[in-house]
TORMARVEX-8043 format. One record per residue (C-alpha): residue number from 1; residue in one letter; x, y, z. Coordinates in nm, 2 decimals, decimal comma. Example, Ala and Ser with C-alpha at 12.3 -4.5 7.8 and 13.67 -1.06 7.14 Angstrom:
<atoms>
> 1;A;1,23;-0,45;0,78
> 2;S;1,37;-0,11;0,71
</atoms>
This chain:
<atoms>
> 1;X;0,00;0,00;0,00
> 2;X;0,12;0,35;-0,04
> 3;X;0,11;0,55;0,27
> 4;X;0,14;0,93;0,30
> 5;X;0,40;0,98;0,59
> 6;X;0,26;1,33;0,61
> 7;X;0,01;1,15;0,80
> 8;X;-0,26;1,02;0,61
> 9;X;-0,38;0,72;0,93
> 10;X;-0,26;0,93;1,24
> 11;X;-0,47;1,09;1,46
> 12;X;-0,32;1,40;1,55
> 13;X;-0,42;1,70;1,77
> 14;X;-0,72;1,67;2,02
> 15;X;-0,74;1,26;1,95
> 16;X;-0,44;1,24;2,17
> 17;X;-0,65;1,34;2,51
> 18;X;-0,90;1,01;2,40
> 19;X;-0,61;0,81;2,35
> 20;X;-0,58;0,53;2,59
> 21;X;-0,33;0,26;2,46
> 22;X;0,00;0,37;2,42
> 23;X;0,30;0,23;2,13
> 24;X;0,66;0,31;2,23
> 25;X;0,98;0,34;1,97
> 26;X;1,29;0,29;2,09
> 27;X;1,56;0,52;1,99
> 28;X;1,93;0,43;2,04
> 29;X;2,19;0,71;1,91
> 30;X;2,47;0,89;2,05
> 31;X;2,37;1,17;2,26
> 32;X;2,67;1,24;2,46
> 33;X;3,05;1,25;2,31
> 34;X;3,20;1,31;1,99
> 35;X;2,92;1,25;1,81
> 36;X;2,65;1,41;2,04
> 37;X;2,55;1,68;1,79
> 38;X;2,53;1,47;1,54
> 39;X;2,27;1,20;1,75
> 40;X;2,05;1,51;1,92
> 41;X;1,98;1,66;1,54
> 42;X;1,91;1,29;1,41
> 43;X;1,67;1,22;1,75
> 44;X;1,50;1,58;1,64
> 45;X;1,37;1,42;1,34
> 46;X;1,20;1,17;1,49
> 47;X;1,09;1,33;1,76
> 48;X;0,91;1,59;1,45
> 49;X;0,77;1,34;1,33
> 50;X;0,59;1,22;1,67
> 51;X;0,54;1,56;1,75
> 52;X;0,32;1,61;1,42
> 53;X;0,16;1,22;1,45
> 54;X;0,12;1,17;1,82
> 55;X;-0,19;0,93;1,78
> 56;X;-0,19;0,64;1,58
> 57;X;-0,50;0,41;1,52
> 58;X;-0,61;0,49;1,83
> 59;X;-0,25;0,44;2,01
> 60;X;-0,08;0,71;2,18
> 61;X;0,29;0,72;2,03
> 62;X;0,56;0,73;2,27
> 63;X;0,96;0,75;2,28
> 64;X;1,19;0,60;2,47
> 65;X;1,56;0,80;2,39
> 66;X;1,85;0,66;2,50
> 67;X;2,23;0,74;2,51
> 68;X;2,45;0,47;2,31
> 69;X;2,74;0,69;2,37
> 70;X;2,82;0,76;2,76
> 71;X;3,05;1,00;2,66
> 72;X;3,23;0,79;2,36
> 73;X;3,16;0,80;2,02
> 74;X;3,14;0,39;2,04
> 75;X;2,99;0,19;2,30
> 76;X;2,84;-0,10;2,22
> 77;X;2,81;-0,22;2,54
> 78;X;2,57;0,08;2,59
> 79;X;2,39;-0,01;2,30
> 80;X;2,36;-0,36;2,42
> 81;X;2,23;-0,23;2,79
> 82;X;1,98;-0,02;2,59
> 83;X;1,83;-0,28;2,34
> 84;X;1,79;-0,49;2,67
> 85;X;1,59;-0,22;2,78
> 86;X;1,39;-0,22;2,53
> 87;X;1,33;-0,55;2,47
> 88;X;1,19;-0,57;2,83
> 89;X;0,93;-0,30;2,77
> 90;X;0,66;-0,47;2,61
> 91;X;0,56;-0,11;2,46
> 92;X;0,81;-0,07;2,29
> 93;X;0,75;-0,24;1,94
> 94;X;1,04;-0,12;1,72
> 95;X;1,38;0,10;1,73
> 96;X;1,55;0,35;1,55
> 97;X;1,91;0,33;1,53
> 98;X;2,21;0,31;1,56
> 99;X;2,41;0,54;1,41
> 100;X;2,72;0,31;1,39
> 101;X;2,77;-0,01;1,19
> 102;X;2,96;-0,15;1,47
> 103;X;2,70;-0,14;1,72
> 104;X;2,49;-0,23;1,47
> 105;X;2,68;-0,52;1,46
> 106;X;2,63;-0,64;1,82
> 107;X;2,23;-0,54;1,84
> 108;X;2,11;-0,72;1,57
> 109;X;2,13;-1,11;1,64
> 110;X;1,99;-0,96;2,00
> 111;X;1,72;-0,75;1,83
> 112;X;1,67;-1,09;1,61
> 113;X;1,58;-1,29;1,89
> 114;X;1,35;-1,08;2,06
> 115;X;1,16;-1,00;1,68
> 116;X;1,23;-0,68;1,73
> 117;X;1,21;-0,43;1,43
> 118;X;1,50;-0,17;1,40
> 119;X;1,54;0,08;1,15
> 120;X;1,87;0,28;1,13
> 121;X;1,93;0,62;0,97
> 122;X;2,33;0,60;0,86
> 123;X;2,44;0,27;0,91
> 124;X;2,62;0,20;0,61
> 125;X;2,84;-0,13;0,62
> 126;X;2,70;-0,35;0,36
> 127;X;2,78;-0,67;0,54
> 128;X;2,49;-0,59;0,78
> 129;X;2,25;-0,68;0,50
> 130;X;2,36;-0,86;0,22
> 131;X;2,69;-1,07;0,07
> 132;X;2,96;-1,02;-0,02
> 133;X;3,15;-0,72;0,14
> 134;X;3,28;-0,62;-0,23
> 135;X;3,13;-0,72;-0,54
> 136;X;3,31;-0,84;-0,83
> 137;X;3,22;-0,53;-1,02
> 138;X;3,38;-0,32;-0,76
> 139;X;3,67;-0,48;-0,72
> 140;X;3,96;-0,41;-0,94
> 141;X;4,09;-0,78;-0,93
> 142;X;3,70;-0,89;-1,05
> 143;X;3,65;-1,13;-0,78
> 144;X;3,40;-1,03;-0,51
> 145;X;3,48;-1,03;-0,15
> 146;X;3,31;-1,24;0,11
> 147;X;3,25;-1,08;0,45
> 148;X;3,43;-1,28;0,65
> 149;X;3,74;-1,23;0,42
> 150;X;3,69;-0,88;0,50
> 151;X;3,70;-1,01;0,91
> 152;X;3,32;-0,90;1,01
> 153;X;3,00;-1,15;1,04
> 154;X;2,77;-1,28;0,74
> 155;X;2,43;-1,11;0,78
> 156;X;2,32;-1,46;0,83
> 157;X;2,55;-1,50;1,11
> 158;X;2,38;-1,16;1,25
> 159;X;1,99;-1,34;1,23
> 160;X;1,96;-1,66;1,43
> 161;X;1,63;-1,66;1,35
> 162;X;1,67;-1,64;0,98
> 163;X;1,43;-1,38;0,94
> 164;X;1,56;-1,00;0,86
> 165;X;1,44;-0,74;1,13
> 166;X;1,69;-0,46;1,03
> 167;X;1,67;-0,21;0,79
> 168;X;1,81;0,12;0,69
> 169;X;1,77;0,44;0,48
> 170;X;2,10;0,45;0,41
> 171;X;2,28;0,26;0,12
> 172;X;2,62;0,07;0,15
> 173;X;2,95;0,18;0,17
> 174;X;3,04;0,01;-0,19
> 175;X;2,89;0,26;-0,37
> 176;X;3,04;0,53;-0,19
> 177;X;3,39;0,49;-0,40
> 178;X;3,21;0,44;-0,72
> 179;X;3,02;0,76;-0,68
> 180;X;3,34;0,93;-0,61
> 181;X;3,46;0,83;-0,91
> 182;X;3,15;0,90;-1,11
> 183;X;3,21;1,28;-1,02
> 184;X;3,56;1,29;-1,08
> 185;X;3,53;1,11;-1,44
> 186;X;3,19;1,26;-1,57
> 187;X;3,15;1,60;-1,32
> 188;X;3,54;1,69;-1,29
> 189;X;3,66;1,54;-1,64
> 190;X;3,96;1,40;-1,47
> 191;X;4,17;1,09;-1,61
> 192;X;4,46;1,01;-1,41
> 193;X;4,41;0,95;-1,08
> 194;X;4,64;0,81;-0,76
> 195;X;4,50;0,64;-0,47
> 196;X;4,57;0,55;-0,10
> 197;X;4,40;0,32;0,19
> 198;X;4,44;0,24;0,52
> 199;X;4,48;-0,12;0,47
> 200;X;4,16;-0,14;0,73
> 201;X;3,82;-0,32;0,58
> 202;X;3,62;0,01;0,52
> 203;X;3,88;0,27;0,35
> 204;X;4,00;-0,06;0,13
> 205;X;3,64;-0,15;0,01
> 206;X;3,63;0,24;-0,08
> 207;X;3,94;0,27;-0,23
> 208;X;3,89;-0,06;-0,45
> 209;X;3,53;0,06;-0,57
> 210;X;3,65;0,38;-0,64
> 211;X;3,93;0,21;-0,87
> 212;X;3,72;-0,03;-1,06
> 213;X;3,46;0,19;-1,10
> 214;X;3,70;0,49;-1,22
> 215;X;3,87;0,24;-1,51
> 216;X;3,56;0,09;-1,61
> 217;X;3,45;0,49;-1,66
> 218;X;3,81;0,53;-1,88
> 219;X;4,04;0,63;-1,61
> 220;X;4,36;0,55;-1,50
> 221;X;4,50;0,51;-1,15
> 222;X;4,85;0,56;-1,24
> 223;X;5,03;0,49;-0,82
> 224;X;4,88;0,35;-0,51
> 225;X;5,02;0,32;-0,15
> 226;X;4,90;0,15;0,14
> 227;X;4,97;0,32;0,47
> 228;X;5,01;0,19;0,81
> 229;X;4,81;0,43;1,02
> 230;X;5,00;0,33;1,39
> 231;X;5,30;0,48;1,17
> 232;X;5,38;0,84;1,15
> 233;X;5,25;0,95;0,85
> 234;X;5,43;1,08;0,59
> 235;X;5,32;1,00;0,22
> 236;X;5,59;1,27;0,05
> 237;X;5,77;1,03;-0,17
> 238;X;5,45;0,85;-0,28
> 239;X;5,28;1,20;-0,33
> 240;X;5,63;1,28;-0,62
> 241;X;5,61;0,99;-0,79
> 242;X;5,21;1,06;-0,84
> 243;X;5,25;1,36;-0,96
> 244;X;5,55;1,22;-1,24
> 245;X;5,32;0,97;-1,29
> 246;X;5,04;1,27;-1,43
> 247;X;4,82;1,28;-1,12
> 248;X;4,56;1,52;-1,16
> 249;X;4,40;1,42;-0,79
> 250;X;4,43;1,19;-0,51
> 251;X;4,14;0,92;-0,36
> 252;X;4,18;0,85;0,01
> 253;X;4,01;0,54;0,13
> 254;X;4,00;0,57;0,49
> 255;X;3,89;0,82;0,81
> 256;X;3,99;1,13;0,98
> 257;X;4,12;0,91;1,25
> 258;X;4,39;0,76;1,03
> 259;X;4,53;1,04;0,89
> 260;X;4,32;1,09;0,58
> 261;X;4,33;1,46;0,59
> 262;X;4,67;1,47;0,71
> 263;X;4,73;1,34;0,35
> 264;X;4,58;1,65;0,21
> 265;X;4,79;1,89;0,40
> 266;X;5,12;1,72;0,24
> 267;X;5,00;1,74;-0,11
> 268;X;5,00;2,15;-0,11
> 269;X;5,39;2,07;-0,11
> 270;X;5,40;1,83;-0,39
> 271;X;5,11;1,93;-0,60
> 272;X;5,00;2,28;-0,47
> 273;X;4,77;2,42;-0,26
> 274;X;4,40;2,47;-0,41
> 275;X;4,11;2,28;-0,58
> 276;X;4,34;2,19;-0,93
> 277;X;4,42;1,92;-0,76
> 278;X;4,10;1,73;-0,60
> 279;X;4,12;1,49;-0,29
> 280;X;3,85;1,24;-0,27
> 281;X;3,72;1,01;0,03
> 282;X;3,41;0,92;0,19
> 283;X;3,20;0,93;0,46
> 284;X;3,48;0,84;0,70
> 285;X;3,60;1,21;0,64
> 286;X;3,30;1,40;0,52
> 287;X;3,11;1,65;0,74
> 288;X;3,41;1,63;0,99
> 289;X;3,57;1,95;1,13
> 290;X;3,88;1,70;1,23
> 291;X;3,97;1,66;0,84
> 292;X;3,93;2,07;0,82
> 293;X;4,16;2,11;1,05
> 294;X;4,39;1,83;0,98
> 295;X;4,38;1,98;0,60
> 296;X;4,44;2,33;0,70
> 297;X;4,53;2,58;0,48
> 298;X;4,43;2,29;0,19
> 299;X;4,11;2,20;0,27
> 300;X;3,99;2,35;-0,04
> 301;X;3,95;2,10;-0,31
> 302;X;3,84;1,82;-0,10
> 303;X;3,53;1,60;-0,21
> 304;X;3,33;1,33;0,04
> 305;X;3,05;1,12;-0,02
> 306;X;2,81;1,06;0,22
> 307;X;2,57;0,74;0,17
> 308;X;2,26;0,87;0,17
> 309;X;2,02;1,16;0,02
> 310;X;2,09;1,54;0,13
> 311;X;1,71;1,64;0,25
> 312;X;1,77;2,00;0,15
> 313;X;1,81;1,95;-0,22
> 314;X;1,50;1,74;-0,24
> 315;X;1,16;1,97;-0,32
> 316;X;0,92;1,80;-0,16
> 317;X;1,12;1,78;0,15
> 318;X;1,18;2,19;0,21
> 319;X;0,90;2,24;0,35
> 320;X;0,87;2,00;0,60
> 321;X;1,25;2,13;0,68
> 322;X;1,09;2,45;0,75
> 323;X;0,89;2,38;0,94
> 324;X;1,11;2,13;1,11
> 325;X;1,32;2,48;1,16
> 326;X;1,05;2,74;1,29
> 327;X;0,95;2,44;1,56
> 328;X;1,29;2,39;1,69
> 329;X;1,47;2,73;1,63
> 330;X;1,82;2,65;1,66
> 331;X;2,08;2,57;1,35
> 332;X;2,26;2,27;1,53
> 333;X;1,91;2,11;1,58
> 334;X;1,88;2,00;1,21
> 335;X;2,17;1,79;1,10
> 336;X;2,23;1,58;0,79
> 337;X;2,03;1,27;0,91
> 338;X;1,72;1,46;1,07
> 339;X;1,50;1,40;0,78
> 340;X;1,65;1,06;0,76
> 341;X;1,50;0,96;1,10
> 342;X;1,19;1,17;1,01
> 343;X;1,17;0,90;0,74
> 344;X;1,26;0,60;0,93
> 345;X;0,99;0,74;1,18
> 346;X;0,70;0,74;0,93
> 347;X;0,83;0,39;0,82
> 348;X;0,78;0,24;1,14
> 349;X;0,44;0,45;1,11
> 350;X;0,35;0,25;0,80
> 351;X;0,42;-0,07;0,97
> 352;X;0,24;0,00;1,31
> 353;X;-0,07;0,08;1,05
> 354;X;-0,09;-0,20;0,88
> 355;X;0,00;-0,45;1,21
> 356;X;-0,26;-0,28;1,44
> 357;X;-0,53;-0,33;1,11
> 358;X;-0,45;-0,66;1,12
> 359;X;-0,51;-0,73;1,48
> 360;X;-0,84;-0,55;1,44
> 361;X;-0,75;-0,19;1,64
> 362;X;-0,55;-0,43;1,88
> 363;X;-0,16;-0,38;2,01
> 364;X;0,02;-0,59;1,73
> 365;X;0,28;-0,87;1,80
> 366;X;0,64;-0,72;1,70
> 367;X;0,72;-0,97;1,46
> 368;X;0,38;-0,85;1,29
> 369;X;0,58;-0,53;1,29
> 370;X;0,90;-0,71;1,17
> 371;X;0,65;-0,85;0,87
> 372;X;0,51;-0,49;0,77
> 373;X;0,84;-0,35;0,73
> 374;X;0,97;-0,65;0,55
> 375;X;0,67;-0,64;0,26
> 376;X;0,56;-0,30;0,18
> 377;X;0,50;-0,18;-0,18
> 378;X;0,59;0,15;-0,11
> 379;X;0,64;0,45;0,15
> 380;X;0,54;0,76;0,02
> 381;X;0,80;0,99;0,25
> 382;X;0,90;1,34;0,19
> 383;X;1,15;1,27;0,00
> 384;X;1,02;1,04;-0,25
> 385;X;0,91;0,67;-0,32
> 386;X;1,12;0,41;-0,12
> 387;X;1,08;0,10;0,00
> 388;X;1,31;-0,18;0,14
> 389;X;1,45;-0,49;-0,07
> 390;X;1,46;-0,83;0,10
> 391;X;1,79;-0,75;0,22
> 392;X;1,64;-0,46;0,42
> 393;X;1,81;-0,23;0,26
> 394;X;1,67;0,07;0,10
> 395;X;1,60;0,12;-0,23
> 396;X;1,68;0,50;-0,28
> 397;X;2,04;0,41;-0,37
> 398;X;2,19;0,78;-0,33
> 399;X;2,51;0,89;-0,26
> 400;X;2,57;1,28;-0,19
> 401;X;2,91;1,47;-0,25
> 402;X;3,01;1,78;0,00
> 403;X;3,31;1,96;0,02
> 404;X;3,42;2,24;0,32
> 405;X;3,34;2,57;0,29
> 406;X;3,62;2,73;0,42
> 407;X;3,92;2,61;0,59
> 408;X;3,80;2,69;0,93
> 409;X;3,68;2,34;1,15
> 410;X;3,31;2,50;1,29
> 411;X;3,19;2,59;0,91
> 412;X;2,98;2,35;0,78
> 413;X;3,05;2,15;0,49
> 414;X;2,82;2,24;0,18
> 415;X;2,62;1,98;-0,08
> 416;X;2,81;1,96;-0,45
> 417;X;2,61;1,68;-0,65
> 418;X;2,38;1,38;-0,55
> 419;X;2,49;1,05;-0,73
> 420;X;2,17;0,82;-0,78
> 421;X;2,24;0,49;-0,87
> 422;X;1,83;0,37;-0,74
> 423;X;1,78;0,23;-1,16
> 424;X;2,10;0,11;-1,19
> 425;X;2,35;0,00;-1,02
> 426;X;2,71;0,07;-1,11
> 427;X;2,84;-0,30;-1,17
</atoms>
């Protein structure tokens, strides 16, 4: 069925004072630490959405927040004490989160065996859905990449059940390489290209997409380096033979955390400072004032992809956004997943609908929630058509590119071009 998320079976407004039966979603995201800002603004959205749907087929709609941070910007075991918690509440018939792929990781098989539906915003790792870690189309060797080569659980491994009850509004990290090298070959015209990873799982599956995906396009990657990130860093020599090589810009498959910006800063001695020479990487450095800085003065020039859709360059989201903005007043409480968990909100929505219609206006069972989610036809959200593929994954397969502003950390990053590989995929 096609459901309006703008709330075409909620009860809204004065309903909520008849409302007797109450519906709790669980929300796991980091609201403390590092990532706090970036966990309140993606709570916000779904906290909008309740705000604007607080009845539901006659059940009050509740939410349960809780910190999966304590202060870090990892802790699974806080995400584990959480999903516990949830489980216990027999309210609480789904969850929304996490934002990390390595909780993610830990709370599904739980999650599993308790039937519980969770629906995450940003978790990208493709391994938490579907074989292999690398397809053979993304892999410059053409021979795909299991996930345990890659030293992380099967998806089956993550389901003891053998029944999916995770799902997620953001695509996988394999197509984060590939769209940076869609924009490079077809937006940036470039040919020549050198490339460096981390040697860790993530920043190799990048930096391999990115390769097969920029020869298949006609390109060249003319050097490539490893790096050992518990080394000091210093890619100098590599960065000279690049450029005699005929460079024209540099793909880093890796994070913040090991150095990838760093990288940037020595290529203004070697290539120059400026955007002639473009440095690519993903989500592992987008949006981050840490890569600014580590960058400094050549932080100019530097494209990320982020896997997912930027809300502000869709239509018909803009003016839920605004409104979203006039309700909450401050900048930092939208951030780039807000509308994201405004989604997964009204997904869960959907589900709850069609679950409580099916038990006759009575509290559904969660795995009748777990079944919803599974077999839509489509949600109607704000910012387009979507559904979920049996994988639960979802089937708006964008990627969005950003770059920094200015060279200073606090300025926010700004949106360049959305890659949208939803028809086709790019292998």
């Amino acid at each position: 069925m096609a459901f309006l998320l703008a709330g075409a079976a909620c009860s809204v407004g004065g309903a909520a004072a008849v409302a007797t039966k109450t519906i709790t979603i669980g929300v796991d995201l980091p609201l403390t630490g590092p990532a706090q800002r970036a966990g309140q603004s993606t709570l916000n959205g779904v906290r909008f959405f309740v705000q604007r749907h607080q009845v539901l087929d006659g059940f009050t709609i509740a939410i349960d927040a809780r910190d999966g941070a304590g202060g870090t910007s990892r802790d699974p075991s806080r995400g584990a004490a959480n999903l516990e918690a949830f489980i216990a509440n027999p309210q609480v018939l789904a969850m929304i989160g996490p934002l990390d792929s390595n909780i993610a990781r830990a709370q599904i098989p739980v999650a599993n065996r308790a039937h519980l539906a969770m629906v995450s915003p940003t978790t990208s790792n493709r391994c938490l859905t579907k074989e292999p870690f690398l397809p053979a189309g993304l892999n410059p060797l053409r021979t795909a990449i299991a996930c345990q080569a890659a030293g992380v659980p099967t998806p089956g491994d993550l389901r003891p059940t053998k029944v999916n009850n995770y799902f997620r509004l953001s695509t996988t990290d394999d197509l984060q390489g590939a769209a940076a090298a869609d924009f490079a070959s077809k937006g940036l015209h470039l040919h020549r290209v050198a490339l460096i990873s981390d040697n860790e799982a993530y920043g190799q599956g990048l930096a391999d997409s990115f390769w097969a995906r920029f020869t298949q396009l006609g390109g060249s990657v003319v050097a490539s380096q490893q790096i050992d990130p518990s080394q000091p860093l210093d890619v100098t020599r590599f960065l000279e033979r690049a450029k005699q090589s005929g460079a024209q810009a540099l793909y880093y498959g890796g994070t913040s955390a090991t150095g990838g910006c760093v990288v940037r800063a020595q290529m203004a001695g070697v290539f120059g400072a400026g955007e002639a020479t473009p440095f690519f990487g993903g989500d592992g450095i987008a949006l981050d004032p840490t890569c600014v800085r580590d960058a400094g003065a050549n932080a100019a020039g530097i494209y990320a992809t982020v896997p997912t859709f930027d809300a502000e360059q869709i239509a018909s989201a803009k003016p839920v956004i605004e409104a979203f903005k006039t309700s909450f007043g401050r900048a930092r409480d939208f951030g780039p997943f807000t509308i994201a968990a405004y989604e997964a909100t009204g997904a869960i929505y959907d589900a709850l609908d069609r679950a409580i219609k099916a038990e006759r206006g009575n509290r559904p069972f969660r795995d009748e929630v777990v079944t919803a989610l599974g077999s839509p036809a489509k949600f109607q959200g704000v910012t387009g058509t979507f559904g979920f593929d049996p994988d639960g994954d979802t089937t708006m397969r964008v990627v969005s590119i950003y770059k920094p502003i200015a060279s200073t950390p606090k300025m926010r990053w700004t949106w360049v071009e959305t890659v949208d590989y939803s028809a086709t995929l790019p292998y």
